[in-house]
VOPAGU-2260 file (C-alpha; in pm, 1 decimal, decimal comma):
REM VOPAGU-2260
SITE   aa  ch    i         X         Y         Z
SITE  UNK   A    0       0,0       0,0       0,0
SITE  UNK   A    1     100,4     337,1    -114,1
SITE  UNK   A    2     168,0     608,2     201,1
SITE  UNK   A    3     317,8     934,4     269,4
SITE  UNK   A    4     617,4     938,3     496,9
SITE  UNK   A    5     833,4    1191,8     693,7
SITE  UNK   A    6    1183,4    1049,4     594,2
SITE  UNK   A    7    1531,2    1146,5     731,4
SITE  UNK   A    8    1731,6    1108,2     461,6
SITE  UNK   A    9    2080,9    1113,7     633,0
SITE  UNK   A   10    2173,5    1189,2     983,3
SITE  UNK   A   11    2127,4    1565,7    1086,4
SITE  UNK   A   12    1923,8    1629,9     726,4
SITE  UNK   A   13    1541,6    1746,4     743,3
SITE  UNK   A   14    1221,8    1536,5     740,1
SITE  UNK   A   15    1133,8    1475,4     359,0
SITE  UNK   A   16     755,8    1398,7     274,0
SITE  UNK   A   17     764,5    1092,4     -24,5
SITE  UNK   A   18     554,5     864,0    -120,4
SITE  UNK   A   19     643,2     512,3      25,9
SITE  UNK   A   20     545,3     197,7       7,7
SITE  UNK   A   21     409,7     -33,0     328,7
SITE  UNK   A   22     339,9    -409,0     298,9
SITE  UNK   A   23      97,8    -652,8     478,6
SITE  UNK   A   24      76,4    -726,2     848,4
SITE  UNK   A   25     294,7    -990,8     945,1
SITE  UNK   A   26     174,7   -1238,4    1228,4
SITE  UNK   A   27     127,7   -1060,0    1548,4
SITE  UNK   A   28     131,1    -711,1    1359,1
SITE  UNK   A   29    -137,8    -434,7    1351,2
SITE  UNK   A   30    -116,8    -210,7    1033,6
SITE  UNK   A   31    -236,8     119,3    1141,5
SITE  UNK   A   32    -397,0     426,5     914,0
SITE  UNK   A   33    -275,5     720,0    1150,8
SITE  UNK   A   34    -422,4    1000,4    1238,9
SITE  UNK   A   35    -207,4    1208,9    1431,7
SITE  UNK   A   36     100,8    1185,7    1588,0
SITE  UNK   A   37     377,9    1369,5    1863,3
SITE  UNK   A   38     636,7    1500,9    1800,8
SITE  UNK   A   39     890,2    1385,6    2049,5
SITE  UNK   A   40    1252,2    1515,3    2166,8
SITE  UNK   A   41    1358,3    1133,3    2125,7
SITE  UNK   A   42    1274,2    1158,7    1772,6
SITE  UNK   A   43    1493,1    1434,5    1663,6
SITE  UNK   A   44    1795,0    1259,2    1872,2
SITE  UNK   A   45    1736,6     963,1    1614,6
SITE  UNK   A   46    1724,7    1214,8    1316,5
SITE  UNK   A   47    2052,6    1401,8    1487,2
SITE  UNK   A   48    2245,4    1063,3    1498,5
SITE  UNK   A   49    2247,9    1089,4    1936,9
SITE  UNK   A   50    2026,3     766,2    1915,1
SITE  UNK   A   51    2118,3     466,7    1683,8
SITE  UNK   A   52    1846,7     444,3    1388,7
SITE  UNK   A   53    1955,5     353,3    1015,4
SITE  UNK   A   54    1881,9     615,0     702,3
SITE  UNK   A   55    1741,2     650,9     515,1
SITE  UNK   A   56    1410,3     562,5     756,2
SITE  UNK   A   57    1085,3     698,9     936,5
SITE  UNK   A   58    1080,7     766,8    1315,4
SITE  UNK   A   59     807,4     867,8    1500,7
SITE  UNK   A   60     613,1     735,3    1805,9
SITE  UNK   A   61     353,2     892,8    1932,5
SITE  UNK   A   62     109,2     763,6    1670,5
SITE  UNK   A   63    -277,8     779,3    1711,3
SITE  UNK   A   64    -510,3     604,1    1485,4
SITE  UNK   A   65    -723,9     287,2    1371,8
SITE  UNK   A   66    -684,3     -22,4    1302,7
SITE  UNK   A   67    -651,9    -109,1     913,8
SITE  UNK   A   68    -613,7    -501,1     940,1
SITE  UNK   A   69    -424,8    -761,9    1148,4
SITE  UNK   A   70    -170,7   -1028,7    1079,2
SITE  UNK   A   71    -223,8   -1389,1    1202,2
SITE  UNK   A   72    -272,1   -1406,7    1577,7
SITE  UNK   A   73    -373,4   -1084,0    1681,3
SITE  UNK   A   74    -615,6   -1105,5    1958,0
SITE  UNK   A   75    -592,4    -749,5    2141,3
SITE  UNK   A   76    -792,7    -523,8    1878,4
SITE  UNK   A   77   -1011,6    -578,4    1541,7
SITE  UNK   A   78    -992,5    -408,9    1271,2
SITE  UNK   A   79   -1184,8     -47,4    1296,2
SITE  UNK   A   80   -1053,2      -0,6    1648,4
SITE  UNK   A   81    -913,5     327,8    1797,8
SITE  UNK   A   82    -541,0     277,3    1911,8
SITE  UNK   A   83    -284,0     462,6    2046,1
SITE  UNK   A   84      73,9     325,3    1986,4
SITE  UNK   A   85     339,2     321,1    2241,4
SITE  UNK   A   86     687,0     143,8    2260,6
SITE  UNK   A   87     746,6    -195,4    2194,3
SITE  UNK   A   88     849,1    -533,1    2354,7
SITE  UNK   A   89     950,2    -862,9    2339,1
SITE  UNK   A   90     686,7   -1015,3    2667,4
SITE  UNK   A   91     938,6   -1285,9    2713,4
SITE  UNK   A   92    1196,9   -1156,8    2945,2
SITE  UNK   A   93    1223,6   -1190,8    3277,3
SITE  UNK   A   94    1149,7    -735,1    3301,9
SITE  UNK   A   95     823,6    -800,1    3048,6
SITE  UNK   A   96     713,3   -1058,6    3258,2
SITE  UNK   A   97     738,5    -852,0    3600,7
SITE  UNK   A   98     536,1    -609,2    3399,6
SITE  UNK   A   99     850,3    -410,0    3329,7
SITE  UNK   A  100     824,5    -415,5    2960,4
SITE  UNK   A  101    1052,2     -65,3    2996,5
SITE  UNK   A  102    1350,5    -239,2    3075,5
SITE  UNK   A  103    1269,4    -520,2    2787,2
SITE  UNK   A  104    1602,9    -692,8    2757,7
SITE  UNK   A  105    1560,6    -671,3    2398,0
SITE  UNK   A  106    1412,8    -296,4    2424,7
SITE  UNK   A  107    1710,7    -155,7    2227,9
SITE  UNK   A  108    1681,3    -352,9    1933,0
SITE  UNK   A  109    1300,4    -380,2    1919,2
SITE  UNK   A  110    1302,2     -26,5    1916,4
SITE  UNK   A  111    1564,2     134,2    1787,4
SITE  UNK   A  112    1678,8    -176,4    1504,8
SITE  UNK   A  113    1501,5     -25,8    1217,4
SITE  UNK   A  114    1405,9    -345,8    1129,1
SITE  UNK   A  115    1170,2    -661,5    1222,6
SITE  UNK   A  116    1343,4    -923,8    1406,3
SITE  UNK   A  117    1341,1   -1120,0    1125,5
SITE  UNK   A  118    1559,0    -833,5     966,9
SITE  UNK   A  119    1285,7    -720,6     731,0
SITE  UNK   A  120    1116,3    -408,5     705,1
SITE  UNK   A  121     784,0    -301,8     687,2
SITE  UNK   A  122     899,0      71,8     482,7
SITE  UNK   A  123    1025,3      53,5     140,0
SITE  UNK   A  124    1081,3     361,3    -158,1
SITE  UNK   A  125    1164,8     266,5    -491,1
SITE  UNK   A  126    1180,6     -92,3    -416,4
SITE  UNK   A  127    1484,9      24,3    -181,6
SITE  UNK   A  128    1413,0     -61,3     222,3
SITE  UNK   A  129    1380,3     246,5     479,2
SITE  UNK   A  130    1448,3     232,5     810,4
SITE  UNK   A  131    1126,1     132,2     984,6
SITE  UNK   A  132     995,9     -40,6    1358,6
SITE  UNK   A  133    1137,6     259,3    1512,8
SITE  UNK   A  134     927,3     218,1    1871,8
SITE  UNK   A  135     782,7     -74,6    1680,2
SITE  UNK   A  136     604,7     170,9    1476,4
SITE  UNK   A  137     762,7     429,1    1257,9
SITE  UNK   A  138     486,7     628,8    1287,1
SITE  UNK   A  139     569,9     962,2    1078,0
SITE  UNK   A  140     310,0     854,1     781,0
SITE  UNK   A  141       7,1     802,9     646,4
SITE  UNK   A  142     -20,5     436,8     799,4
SITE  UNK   A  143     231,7     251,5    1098,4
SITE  UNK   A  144     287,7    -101,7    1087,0
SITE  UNK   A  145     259,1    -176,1    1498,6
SITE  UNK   A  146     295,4    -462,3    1652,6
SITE  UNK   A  147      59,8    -652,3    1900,5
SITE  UNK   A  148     279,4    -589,9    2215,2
SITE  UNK   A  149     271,2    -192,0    2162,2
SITE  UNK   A  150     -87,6     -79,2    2086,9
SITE  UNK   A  151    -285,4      12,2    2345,2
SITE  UNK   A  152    -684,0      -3,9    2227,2
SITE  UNK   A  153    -852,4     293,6    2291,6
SITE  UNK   A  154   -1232,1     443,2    2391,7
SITE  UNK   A  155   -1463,2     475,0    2084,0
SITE  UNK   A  156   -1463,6     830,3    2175,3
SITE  UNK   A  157   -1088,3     903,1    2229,1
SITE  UNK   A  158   -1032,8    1237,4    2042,4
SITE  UNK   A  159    -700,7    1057,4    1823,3
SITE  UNK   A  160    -610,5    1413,8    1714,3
SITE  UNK   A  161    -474,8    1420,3    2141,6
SITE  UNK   A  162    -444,9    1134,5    2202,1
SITE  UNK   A  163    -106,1    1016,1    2082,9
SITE  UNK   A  164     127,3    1191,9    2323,6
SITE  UNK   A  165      19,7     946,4    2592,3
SITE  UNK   A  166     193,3     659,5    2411,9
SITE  UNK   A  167     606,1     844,4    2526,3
SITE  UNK   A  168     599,9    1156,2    2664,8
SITE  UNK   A  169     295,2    1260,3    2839,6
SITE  UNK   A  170     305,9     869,0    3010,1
SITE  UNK   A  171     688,2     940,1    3110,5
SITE  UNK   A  172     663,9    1202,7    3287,9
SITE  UNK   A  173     363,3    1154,7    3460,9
SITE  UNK   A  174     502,8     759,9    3557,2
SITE  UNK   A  175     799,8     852,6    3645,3
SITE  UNK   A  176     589,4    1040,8    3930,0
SITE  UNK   A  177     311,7     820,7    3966,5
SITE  UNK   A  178     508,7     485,7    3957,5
SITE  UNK   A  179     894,1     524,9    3993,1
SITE  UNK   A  180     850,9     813,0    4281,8
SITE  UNK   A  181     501,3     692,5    4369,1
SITE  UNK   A  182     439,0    1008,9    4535,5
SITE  UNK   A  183     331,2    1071,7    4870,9
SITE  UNK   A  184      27,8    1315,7    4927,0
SITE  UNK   A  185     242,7    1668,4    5051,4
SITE  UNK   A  186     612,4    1541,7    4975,3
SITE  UNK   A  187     831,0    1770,5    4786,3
SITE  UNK   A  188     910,3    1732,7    4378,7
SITE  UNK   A  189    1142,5    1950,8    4224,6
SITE  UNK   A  190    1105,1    1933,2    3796,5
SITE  UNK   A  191    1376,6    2045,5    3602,5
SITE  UNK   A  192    1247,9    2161,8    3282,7
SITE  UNK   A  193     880,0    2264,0    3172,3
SITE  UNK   A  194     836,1    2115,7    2835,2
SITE  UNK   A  195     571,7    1805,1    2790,8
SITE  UNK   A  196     755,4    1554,3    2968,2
SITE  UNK   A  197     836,9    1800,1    3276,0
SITE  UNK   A  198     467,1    1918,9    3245,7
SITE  UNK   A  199     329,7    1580,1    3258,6
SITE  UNK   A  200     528,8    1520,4    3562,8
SITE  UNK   A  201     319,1    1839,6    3768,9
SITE  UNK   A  202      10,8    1723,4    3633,5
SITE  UNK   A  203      29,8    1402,2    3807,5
SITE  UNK   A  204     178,0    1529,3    4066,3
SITE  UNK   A  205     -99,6    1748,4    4128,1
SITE  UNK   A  206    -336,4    1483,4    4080,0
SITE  UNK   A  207    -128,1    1272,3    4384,4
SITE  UNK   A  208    -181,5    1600,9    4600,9
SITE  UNK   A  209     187,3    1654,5    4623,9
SITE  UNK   A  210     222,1    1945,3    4902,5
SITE  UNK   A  211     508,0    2133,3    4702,0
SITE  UNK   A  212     586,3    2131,8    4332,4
SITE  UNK   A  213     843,3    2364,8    4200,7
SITE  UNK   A  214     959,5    2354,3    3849,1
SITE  UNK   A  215    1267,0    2542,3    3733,9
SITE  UNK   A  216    1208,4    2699,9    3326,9
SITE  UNK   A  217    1364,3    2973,9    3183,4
SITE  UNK   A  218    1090,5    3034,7    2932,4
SITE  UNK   A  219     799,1    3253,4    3124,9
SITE  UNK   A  220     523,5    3111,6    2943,1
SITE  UNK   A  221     599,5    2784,8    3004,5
SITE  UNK   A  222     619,6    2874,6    3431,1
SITE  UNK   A  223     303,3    3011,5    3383,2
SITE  UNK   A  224     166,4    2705,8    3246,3
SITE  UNK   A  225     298,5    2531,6    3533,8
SITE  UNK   A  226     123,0    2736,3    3809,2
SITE  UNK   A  227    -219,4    2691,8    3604,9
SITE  UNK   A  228    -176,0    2287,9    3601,2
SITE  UNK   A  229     -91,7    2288,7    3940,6
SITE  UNK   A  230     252,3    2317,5    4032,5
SITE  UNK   A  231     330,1    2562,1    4363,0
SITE  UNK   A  232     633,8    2731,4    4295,4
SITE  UNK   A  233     831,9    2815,6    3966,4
SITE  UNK   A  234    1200,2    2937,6    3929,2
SITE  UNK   A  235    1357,2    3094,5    3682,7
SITE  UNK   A  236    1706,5    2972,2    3667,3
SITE  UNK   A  237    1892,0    3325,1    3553,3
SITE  UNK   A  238    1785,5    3428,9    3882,8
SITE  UNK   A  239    2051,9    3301,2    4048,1
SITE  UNK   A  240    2131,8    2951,2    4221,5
SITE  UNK   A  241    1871,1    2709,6    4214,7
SITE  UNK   A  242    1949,3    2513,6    4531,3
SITE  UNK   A  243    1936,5    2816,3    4724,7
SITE  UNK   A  244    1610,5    2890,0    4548,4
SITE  UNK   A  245    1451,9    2549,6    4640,9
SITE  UNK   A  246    1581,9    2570,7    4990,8
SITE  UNK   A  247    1424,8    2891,6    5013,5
SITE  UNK   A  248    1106,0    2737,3    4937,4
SITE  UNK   A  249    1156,0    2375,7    5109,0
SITE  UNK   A  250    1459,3    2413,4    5379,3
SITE  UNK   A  251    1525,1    2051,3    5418,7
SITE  UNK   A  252    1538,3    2013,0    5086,1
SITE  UNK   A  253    1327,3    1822,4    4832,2
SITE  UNK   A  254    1231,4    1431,5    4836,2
SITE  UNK   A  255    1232,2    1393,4    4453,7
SITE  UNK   A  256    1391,1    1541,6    4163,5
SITE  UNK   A  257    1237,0    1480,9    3787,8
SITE  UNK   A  258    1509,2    1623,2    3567,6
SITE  UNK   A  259    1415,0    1653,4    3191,5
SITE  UNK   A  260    1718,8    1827,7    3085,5
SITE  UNK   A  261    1998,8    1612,4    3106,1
SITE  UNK   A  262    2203,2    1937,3    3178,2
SITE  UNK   A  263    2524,8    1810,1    3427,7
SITE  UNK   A  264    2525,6    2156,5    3601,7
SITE  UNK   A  265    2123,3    2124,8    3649,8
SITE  UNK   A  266    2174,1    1796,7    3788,5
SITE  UNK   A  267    2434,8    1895,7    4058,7
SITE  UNK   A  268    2247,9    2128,5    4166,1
SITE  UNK   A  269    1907,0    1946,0    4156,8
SITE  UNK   A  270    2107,7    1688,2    4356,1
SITE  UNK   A  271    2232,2    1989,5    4596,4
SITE  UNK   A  272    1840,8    2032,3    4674,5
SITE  UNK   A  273    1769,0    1668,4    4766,7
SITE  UNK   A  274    1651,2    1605,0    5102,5
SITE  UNK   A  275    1735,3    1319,6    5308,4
SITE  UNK   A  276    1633,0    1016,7    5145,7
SITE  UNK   A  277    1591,5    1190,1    4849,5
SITE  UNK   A  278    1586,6    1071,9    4442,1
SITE  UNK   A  279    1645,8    1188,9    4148,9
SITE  UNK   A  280    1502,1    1025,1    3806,9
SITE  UNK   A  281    1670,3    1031,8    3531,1
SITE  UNK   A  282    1445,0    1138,2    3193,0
SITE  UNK   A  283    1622,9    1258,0    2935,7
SITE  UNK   A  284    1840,2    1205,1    2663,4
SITE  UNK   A  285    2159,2    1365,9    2631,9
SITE  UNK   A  286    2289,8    1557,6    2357,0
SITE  UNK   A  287    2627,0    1336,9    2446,2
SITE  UNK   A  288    2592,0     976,5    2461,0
SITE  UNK   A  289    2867,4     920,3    2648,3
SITE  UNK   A  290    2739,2    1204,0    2922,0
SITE  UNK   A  291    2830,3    1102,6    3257,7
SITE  UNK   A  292    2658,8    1275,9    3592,3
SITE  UNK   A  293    2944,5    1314,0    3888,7
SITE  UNK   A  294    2801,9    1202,3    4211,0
SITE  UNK   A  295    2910,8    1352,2    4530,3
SITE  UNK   A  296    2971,5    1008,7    4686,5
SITE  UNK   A  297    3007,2    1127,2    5068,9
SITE  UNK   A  298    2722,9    1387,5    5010,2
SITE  UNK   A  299    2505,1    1059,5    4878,9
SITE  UNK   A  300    2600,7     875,9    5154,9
SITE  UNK   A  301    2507,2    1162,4    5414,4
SITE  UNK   A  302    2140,0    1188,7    5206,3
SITE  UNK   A  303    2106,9     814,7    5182,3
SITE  UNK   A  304    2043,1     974,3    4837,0
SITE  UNK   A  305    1890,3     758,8    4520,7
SITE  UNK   A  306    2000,5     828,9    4156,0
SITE  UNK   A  307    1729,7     647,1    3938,9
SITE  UNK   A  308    1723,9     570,7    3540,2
SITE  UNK   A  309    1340,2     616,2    3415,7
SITE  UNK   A  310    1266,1     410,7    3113,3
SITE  UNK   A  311     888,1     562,9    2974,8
SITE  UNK   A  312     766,6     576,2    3317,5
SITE  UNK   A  313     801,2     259,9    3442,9
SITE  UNK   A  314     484,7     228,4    3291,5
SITE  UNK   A  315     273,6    -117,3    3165,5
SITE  UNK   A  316     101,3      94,5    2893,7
SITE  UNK   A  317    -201,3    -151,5    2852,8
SITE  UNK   A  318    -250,4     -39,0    3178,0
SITE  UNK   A  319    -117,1     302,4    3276,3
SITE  UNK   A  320    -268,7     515,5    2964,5
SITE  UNK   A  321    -647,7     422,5    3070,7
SITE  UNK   A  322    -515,7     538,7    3352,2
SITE  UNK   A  323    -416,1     857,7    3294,7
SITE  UNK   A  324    -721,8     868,1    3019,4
SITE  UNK   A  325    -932,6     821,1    3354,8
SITE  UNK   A  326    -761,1    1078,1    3526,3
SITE  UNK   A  327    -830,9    1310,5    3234,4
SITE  UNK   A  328   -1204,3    1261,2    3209,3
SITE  UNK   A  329   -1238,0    1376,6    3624,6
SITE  UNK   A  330   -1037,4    1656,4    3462,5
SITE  UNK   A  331    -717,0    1597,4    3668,8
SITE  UNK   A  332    -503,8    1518,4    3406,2
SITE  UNK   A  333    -551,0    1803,0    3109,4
SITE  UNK   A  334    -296,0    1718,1    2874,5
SITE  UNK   A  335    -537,0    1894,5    2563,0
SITE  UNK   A  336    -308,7    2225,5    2731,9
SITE  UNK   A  337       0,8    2107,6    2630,1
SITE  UNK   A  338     -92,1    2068,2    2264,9
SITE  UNK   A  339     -81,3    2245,9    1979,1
SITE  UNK   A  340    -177,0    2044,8    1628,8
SITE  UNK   A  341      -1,1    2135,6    1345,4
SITE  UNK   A  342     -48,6    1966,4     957,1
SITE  UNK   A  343     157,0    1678,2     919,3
SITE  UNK   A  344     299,9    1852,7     586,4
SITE  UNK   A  345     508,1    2084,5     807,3
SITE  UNK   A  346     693,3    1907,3    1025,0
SITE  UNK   A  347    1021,2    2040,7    1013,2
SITE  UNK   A  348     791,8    2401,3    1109,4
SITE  UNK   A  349     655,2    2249,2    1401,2
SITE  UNK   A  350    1017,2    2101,9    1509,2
SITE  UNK   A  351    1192,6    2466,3    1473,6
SITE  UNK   A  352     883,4    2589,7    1686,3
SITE  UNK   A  353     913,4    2353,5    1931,9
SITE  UNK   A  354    1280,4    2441,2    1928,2
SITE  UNK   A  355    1218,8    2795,4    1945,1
SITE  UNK   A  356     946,0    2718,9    2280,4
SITE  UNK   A  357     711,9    2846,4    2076,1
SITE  UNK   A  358     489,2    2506,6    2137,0
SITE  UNK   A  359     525,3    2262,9    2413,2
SITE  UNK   A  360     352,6    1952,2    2246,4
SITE  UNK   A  361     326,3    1936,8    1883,4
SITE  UNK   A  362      71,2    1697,2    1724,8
SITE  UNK   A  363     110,2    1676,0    1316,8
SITE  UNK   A  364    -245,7    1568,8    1184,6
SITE  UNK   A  365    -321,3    1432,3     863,1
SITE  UNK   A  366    -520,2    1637,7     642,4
């Protein structure tokens, strides 16, 4: 079947919009006519060569849509069904089957192989293969081939023109609150950065009645935002220090720390505003892969302080996005405010706005 697909045609090089060419489900695949999908930070660190992914190919993984048909064995949806699609894995391990499937001891390849495990590909131009299964969906088209494992079937009513976000980012941040930290009602949460992931993070902890929430943004929009969806305190950080800032607010100190920035000097001094017994998780992707965080060992020792690695949440998406879907219909959970939809034709605009803070969330929709 004949699509349209945002391709990166070599590392660092803009999204292209061809025509492509997408086969038939495999067994235990879902082929997906999408509707909408996020554009996410871990996307461009694919198309800027920071995460492995072969080019040419098609990224993208926050994809929203229905169900077009289903290869041999596919029990979880039918064909006509709303789905959201999420990251993939492999069920087998001993991580899937704790109900881990973020720390999938295949999660690397699965998601970041460009191909099937049987080395094929879904994505072809020209007769010549693309790079494809990124997430287990390659979402940046007309139509995903998904697997089984990494849809998540939706309400009949899910708006899919929102809905896709809650597949990485949105479920990230708000799991690495809700499930890593699980929060306790009027602890302490410090989150560095206020972009979608960061964002997500307030909204759930708002939604946990955390007692003080203080994110640290230097665009003033974006701290506004913040205060509206619940968090207690913002910071700019031009204004000077940021532990002193935080200790001003909290003198012992915060319990938890959601950094989204992957900055080292936000990190040591996020870790200088830990309390006792405090953590800090570990979001982001570096620009540098080989990034390392220095950790004041006799200061973490003091603390009894945590450093924590936070794979999308530490979420079981089959369960954790009705979850937060749930949360959202009480209206605790409005991630609609974090949006803005954009036409899947200009997606390299809606990257240089997001770049430019100009939009928190993008979602490209079809026309």
């Amino acid at each position: 079947m004949q699509i349209k697909a945002a391709v990166i045609p070599e590392v660092g090089a803009d999204f292209q919009i061809v025509d492509a060419e997408i086969g038939d489900p495999q067994a235990g695949e879902v082929l997906v006519d999408i509707v909408a999908v996020g554009l996410c930070h871990t996307d461009l660190a694919a198309q800027h060569g920071h995460l492995p992914f072969p080019m040419p190919g098609v990224v993208g993984h926050e994809g929203a849509g229905t169900v077009r048909s289903i290869g041999h064995g596919v029990t979880k949806v039918a064909v006509g069904d709303k789905v959201g699609l999420t990251f993939n894995s492999c069920g087998q391990c001993a991580s899937c089957k704790k109900s881990e499937p973020g720390y999938c001891h295949e999660f690397m390849g699965l998601n970041f192989g460009g191909v099937r495990p049987d080395g094929s590909s879904a994505l072809t131009r020209d007769g010549a293969t693309l790079g494809s299964n990124f997430f287990g969906q390659s979402s940046f088209g007309t139509a995903a081939m998904a697997n089984e494992r990494n849809v998540v079937k939706l309400p009949a009513d899910a708006d899919l023109r929102l809905v896709g976000p809650l597949g990485c980012g949105f479920q990230t941040g708000a799991g690495a609150v809700m499930n890593t930290f699980d929060c306790e009602p009027g602890s302490a949460l410090l989150v560095a950065g206020g972009g979608s992931v960061g964002l997500s993070g307030v909204m759930a902890a708002a939604a946990r009645s955390v007692g003080t929430i203080i994110v640290v943004e230097p665009v003033q929009a974006r701290r506004d935002l913040a205060l509206e969806l619940g968090a207690t305190h913002v910071i700019d950080p031009a204004t000077g220090s940021l532990s002193e800032q935080v200790r001003q607010i909290v003198p012992g100190g915060v319990d938890y720390v959601l950094d989204t920035t992957a900055i080292v000097p936000v990190l040591m001094e996020a870790f200088a505003s830990l309390a006792h017994r405090g953590t800090i998780g570990l979001i982001a992707v570096p620009s540098d892969p080989e990034a390392v965080m220095p950790v004041p060992m006799i200061g973490a020792q003091v603390l009894g302080a945590k450093v924590v690695g936070i794979v999308e949440g530490d979420s079981n998406p089959d369960e954790f996005i009705p979850e937060l879907l749930a949360l959202h219909a009480e209206g605790k959970f409005p991630f609609e405010k974090l949006i803005t939809t954009m036409p899947f034709s200009q997606i390299n605009e809606a990257v240089a706005a997001q770049a430019r803070g100009e939009a928190i969330k993008v979602v490209l929709v079809h026309e």
